[in-house]
C-alpha positions in Angstrom: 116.5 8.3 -0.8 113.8 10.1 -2.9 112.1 12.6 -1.1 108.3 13.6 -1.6 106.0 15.9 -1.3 102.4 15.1 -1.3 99.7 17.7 -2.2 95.8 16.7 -2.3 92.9 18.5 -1.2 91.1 14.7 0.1 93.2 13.9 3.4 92.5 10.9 3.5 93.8 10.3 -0.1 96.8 12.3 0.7 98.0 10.5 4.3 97.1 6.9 2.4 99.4 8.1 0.2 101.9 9.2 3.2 101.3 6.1 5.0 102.1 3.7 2.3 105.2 5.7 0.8 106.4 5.7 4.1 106.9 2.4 4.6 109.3 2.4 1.6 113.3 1.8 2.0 113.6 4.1 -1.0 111.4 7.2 0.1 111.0 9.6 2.8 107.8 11.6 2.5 108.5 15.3 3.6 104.9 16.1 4.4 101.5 15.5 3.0 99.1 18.6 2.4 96.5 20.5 0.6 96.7 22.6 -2.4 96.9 25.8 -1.1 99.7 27.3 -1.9 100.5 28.7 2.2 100.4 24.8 2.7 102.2 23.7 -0.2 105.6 26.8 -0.4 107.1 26.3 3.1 108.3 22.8 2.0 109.8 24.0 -1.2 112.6 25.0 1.2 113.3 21.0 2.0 113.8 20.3 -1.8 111.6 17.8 -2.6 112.7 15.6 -5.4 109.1 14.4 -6.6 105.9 16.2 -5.7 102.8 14.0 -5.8 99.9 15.7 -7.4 96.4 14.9 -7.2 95.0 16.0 -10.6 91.3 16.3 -9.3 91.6 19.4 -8.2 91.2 22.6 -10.4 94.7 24.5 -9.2 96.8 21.6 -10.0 97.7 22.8 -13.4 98.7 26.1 -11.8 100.8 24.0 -8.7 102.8 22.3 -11.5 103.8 25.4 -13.6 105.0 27.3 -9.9 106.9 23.9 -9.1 108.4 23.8 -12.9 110.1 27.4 -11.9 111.4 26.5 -8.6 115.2 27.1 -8.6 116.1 23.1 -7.7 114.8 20.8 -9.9 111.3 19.2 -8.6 109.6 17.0 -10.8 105.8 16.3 -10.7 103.6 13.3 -10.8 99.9 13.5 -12.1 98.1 11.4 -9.7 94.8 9.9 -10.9 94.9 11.1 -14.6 92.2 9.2 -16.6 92.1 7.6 -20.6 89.5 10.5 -20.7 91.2 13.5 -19.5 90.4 16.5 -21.5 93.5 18.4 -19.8 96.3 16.0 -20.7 97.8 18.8 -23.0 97.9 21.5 -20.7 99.3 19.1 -17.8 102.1 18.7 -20.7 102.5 22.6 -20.9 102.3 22.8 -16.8 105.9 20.3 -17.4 104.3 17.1 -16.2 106.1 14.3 -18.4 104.7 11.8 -15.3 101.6 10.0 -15.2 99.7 8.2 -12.7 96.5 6.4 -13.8 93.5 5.9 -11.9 93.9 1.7 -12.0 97.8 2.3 -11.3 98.7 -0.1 -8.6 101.4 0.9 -5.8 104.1 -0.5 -7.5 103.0 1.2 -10.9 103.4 4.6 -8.7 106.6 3.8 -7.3 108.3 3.3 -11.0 106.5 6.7 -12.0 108.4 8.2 -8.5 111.6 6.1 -9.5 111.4 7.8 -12.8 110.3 11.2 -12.3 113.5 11.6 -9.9 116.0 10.2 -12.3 114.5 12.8 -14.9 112.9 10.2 -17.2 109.1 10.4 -18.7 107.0 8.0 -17.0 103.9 7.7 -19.3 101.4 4.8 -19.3 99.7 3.4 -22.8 96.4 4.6 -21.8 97.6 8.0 -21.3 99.8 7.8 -24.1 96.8 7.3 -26.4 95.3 10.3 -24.7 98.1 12.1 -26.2 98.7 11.2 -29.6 94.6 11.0 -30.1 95.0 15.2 -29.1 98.5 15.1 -31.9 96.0 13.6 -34.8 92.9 16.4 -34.1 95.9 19.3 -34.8 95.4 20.9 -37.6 98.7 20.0 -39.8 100.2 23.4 -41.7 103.3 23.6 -44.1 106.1 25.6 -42.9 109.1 26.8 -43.6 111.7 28.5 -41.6 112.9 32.0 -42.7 116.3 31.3 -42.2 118.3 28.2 -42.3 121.4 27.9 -40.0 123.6 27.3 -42.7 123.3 30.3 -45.3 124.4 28.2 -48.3 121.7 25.9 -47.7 117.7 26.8 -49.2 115.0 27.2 -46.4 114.0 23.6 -45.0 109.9 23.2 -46.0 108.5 20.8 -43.2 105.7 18.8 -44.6 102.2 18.0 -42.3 104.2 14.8 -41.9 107.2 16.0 -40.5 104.9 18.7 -38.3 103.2 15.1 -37.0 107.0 13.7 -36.0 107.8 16.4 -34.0 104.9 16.5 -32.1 105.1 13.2 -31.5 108.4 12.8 -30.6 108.3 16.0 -28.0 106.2 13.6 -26.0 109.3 10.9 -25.6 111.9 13.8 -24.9 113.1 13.7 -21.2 112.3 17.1 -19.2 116.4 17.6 -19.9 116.1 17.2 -23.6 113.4 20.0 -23.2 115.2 22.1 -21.4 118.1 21.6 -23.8 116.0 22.5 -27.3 114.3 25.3 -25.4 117.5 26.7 -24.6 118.7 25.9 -28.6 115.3 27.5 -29.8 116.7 30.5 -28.2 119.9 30.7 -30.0 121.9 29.2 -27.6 125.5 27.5 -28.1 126.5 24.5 -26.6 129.1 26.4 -24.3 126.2 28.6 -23.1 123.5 25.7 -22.8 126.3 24.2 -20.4 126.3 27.2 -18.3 122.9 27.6 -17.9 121.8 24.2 -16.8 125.8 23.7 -15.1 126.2 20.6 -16.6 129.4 19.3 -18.0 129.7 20.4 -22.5 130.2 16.7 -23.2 126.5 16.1 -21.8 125.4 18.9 -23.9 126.5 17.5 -27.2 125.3 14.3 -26.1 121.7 15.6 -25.5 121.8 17.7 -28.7 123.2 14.6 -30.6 120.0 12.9 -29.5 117.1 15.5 -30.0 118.7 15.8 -33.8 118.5 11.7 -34.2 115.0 11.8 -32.3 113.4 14.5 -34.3 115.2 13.1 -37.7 116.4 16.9 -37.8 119.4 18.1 -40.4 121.0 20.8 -38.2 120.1 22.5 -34.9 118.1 25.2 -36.4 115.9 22.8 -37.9 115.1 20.6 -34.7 114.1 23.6 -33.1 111.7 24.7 -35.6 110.4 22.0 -36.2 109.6 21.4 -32.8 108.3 25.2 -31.9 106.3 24.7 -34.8 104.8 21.7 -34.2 103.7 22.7 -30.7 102.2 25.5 -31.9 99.8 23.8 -33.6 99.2 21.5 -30.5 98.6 24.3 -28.1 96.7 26.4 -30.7 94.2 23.2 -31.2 93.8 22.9 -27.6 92.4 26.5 -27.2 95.8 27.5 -25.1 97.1 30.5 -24.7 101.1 30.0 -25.4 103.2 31.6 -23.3 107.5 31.6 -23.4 107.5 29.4 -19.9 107.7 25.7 -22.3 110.7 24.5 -21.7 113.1 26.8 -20.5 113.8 25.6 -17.0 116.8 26.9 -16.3 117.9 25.0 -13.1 121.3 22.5 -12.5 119.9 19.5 -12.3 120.1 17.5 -8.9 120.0 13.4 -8.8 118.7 12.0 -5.5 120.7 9.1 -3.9 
């Protein structure tokens, strides 16, 4: 059973929403209410698996990012995002990898809410084009790490093209894959990623196998460059300020039944 937590300023929107999910087999909706954040913390304490997000509102950027550093893992679900939102990136940065359009039908949300609890990115093509339209206006830089990870090896140079790549690809990374590289940015081993996030080392080495095939990367050091660098330029193009909350959500990760 997925359990959800419903925050919208509209009621009416918001016990729709209640109504509906309700009468699902697969979810039980903790509560529906506002965006205040008295409302929204007392239900923290039933740990929700998904919260339900309506976008329309001007704290919900700010909702996301205090859900991201909850100690159980929540994930949240943009409601209501349009092919012309100006804010996708900074939804991104809030750790929203789930998107609801504003044409999505019922069963389009429950596959986002299926999704979001397993973990997964849930991102429709009209959102996705949102994305990679705000990837094209970055301004592409060369650069070159200052040290490689293997000291017999020269400094990889990472072309606009491979800058590009990485941007791209951080949009198809699963919120564990970002919580691994952030992790890896910071000079973490495997053994210690595995601690952190209490997941078996096996899973670890799985995940970084991935990010290194995903990002087309030669060694650890150079994924996460690669990466940090790339979303530099994404963040710096979007007129955000960037702070060290990206992807470091250091939380054991829970799977709903």
């Amino acid at each position: 059973m997925i359990k959800i937590l419903i925050v919208s300023d509209i009621k009416i929107y918001r016990e729709g929403l209640r109504q509906i999910l309700s009468e699902k087999n697969s979810t039980e909706v903790i509560a529906a209410v506002s965006c205040s954040h008295a409302d929204i913390a007392p239900y923290y304490a039933h740990m929700p698996h998904v919260v339900l997000l309506d976008m329309t509102t001007s704290s919900s950027c700010e909702i996301a990012s205090e859900v991201s550093q909850l100690t159980t893992p929540v994930a949240v679900v943009a409601l209501g995002v349009g092919s012309d939102e100006p804010n996708i990136v900074s939804y991104a940065k809030a750790g929203i990898s789930c998107y609801v359009s504003r044409e999505a039908s019922v069963d389009e949300l429950m596959a986002a809410i299926k999704d979001a609890a397993q973990g997964e990115c849930h991102c429709p093509p009209e959102i996705a084009g949102v994305l990679l339209n705000t990837l094209r206006a970055a301004p592409l830089r060369e650069v070159c790490p200052p040290y490689p990870e293997n000291k017999n090896e020269t400094p990889v140079k990472h072309s606009a093209a491979s800058i590009v790549k990485g941007q791209a690809f951080y949009w198809c990374l699963t919120p564990r894959e970002r919580q691994v590289i952030g992790l890896l940015a910071e000079g973490q081993s495997n053994k210690q990623i595995s601690r952190t996030l209490c997941i078996e080392l096996s899973t670890v080495k799985n995940h970084v196998h991935n990010l290194l095939s995903k990002l087309k990367a030669k060694n650890r050091a150079h994924a996460a460059y690669l990466l940090q660098a790339s979303m530099a330029d994404i963040f710096d193009s979007a007129s955000i300020s960037r702070e060290p909350t990206e992807v470091h959500l250091r939380r054991s990760n829970t799977t709903p039944s």
